[in-house]
C-alpha positions as CSV (number, residue, x, y, z in Angstrom):
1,X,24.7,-9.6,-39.9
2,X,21.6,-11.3,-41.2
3,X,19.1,-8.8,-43.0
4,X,15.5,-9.3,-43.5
5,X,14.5,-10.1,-47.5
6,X,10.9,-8.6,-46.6
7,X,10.5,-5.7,-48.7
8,X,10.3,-2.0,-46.4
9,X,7.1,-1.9,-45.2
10,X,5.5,-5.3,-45.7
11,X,3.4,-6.4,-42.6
12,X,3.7,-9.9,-43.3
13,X,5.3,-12.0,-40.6
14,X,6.7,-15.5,-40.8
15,X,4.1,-18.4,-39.5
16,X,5.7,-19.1,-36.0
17,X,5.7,-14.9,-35.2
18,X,2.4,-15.0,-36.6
19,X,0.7,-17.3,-34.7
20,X,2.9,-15.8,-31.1
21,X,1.9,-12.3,-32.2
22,X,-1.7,-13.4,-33.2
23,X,-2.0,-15.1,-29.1
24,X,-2.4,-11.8,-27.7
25,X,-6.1,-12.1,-29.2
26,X,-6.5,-15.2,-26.4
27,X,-6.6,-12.1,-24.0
28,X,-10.3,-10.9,-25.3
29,X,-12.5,-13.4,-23.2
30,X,-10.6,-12.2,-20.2
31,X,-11.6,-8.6,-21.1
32,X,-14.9,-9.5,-21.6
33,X,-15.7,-11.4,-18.8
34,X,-14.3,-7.7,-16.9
35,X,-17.3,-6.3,-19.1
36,X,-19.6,-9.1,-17.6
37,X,-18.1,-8.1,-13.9
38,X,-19.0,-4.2,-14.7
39,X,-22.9,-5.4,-15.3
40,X,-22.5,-7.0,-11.9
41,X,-21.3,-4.1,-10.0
42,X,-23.9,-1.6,-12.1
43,X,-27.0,-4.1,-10.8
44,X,-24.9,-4.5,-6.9
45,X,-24.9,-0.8,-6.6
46,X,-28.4,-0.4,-7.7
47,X,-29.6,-3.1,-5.5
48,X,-27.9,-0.7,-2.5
49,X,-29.6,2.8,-4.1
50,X,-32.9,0.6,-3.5
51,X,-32.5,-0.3,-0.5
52,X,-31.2,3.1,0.7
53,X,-33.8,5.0,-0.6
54,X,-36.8,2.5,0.8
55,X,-35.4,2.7,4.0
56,X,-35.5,6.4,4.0
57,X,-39.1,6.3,3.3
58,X,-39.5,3.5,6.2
59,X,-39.6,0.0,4.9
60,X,-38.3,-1.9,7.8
61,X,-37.4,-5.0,5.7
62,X,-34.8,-2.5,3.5
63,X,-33.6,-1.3,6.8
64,X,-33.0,-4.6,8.0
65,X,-30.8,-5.3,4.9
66,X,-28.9,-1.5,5.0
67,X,-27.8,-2.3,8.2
68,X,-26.8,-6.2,7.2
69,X,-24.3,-4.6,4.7
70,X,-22.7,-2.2,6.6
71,X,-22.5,-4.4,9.8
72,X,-18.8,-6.0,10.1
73,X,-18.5,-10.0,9.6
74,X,-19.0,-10.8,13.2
75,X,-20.5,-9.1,14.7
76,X,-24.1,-9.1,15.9
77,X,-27.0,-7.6,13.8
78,X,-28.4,-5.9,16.9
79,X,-24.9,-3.9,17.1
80,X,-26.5,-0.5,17.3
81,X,-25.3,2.1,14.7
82,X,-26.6,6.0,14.6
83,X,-28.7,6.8,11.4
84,X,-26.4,9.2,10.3
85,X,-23.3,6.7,10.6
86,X,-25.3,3.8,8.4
87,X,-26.3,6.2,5.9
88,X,-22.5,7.3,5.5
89,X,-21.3,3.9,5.7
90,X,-23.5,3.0,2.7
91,X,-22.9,5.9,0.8
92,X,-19.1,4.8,0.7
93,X,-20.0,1.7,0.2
94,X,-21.8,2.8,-3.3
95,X,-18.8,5.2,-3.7
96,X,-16.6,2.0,-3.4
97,X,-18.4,0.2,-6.0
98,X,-18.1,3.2,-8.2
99,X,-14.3,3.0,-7.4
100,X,-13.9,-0.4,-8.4
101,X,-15.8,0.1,-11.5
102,X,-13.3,2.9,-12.7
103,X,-10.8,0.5,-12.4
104,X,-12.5,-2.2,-14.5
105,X,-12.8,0.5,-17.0
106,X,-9.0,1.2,-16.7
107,X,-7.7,-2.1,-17.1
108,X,-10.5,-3.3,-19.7
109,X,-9.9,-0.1,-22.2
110,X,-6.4,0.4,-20.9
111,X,-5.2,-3.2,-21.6
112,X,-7.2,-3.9,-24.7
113,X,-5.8,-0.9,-26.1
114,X,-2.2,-1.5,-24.9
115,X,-2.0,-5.2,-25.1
116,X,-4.2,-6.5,-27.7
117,X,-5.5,-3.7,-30.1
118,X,-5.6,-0.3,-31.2
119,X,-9.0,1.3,-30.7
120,X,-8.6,3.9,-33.2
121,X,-10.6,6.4,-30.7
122,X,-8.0,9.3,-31.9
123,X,-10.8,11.4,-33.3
124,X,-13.9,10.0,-30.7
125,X,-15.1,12.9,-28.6
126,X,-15.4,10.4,-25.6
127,X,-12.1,9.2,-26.5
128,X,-10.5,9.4,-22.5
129,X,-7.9,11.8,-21.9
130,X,-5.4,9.3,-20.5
131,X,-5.9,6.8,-23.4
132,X,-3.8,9.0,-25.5
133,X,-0.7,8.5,-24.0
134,X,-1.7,4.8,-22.4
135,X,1.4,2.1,-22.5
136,X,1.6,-0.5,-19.8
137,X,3.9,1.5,-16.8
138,X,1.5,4.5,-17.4
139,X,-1.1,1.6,-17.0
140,X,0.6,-0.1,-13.7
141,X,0.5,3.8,-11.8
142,X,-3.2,4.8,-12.5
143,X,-4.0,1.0,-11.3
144,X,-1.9,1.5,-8.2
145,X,-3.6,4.9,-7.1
146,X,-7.0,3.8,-7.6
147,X,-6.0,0.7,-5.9
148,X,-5.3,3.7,-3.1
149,X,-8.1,5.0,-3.6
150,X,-10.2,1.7,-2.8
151,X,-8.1,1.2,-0.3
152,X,-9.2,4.6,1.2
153,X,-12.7,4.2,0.9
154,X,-12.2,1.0,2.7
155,X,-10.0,2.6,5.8
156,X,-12.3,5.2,5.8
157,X,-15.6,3.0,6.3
158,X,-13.4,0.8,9.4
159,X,-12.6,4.0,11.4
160,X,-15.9,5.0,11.1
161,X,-17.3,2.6,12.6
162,X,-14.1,2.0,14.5
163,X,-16.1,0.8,17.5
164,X,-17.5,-2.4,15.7
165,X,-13.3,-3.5,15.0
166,X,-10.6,-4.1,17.4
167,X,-7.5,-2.9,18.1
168,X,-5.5,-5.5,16.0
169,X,-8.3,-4.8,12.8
170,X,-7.5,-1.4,13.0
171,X,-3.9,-1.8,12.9
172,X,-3.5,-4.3,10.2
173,X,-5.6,-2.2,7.5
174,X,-3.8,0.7,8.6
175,X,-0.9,-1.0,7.3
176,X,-2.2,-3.1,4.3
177,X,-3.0,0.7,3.9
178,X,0.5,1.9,4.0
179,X,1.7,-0.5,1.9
180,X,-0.5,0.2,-0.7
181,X,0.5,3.5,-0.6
182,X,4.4,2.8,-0.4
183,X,4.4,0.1,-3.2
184,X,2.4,3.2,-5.6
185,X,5.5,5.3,-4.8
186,X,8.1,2.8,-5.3
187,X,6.0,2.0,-9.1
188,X,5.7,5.6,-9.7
189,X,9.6,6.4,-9.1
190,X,11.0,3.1,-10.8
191,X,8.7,4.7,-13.9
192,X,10.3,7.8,-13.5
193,X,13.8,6.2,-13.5
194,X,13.2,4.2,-16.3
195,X,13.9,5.8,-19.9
196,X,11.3,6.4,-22.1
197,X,11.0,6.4,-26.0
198,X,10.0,10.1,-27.3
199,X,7.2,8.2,-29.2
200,X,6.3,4.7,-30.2
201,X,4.8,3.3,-33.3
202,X,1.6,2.2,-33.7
203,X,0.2,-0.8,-36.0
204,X,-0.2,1.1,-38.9
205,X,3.4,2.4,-38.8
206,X,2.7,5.9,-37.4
207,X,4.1,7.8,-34.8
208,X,2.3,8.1,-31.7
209,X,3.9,10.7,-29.2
């Protein structure tokens, strides 16, 4: 059996490993562009707020554009939706963008910490609760049920205004739904099934449990 002539504890890797273990670093501009997508939701759901809130006070051109966002592709502007209904379709709408943003949070903290680098946020107060015990199946479930959870939002906005869609709309995001939700099952059990290490070592050599 070939043994290693690095002395216990030396960090030092030879060049090829090196340079494969230093590529996880090509990740960062992917994170960061996610950082650049969060700005664009946070000004998208302001944009909405506006509009929601000069249309309450009776600006017809805000109007106008509440009920352009929450009116299905194809079909007609002039489609006449209850004020109550817009309202609530809007307000999931900003709900949905909230959604989405929690999971850019997920993946850009989450994977950063479990793919590329430790964050050291052990001792932050703001440090999230889920960081702490973070690796990449833990990762793959929370994705999966806030995918769901879009999902959801989504569902709930089309049978709300379930007279704008027909009956083959309906039916396919009903099951795009479903399968959402199956496919989070099957991830969840395979994680179960699968063994897990009592703790795992982190750069520094230190148990993390």
């Amino acid at each position: 059996m070939k043994t290693s002539t690095r002395p216990p504890g030396d960090p030092r890797l030879r060049p090829l490993p090196q340079l494969i273990f230093m590529s996880r670093w090509l990740q960062l501009p992917l994170y960061l562009g996610l950082i650049v997508a969060q700005g664009v939701y946070v000004w998208q759901f302001w944009l909405e707020l506006v509009h929601l809130l000069q249309a309450t006070m009776g600006d017809l051109e805000s109007a106008q554009a509440v009920i352009a966002s929450v009116t299905p592709p194809g079909v007609s502007a002039n489609f006449k939706m209850g004020r109550e209904t817009i309202t609530m379709l809007l307000v999931l709408g900003l709900i949905d963008v909230v959604m989405i943003s929690n999971l850019l949070i997920m993946v850009i903290i989450g994977g950063y910490e479990t793919f590329v680098s430790r964050m050291d946020l052990e001792n932050h107060p703001d440090q999230p609760e889920w960081l702490s015990h973070v690796n990449a199946s833990v990762l793959k479930v929370k994705l999966a049920t806030a995918i769901i959870g879009i999902s959801s939002i989504h569902l709930l906005r089309t049978f709300i205004n379930a007279q704008a869609y027909d009956t083959k709309t309906l039916f396919y995001q009903t099951t795009i739904h479903v399968a959402f939700l199956f496919s989070a099952l099957a991830i969840a059990a395979v994680d179960r099934i699968l063994p897990t290490p009592s703790h795992v070592r982190d750069m520094n050599g230190n148990d993390r449990h």
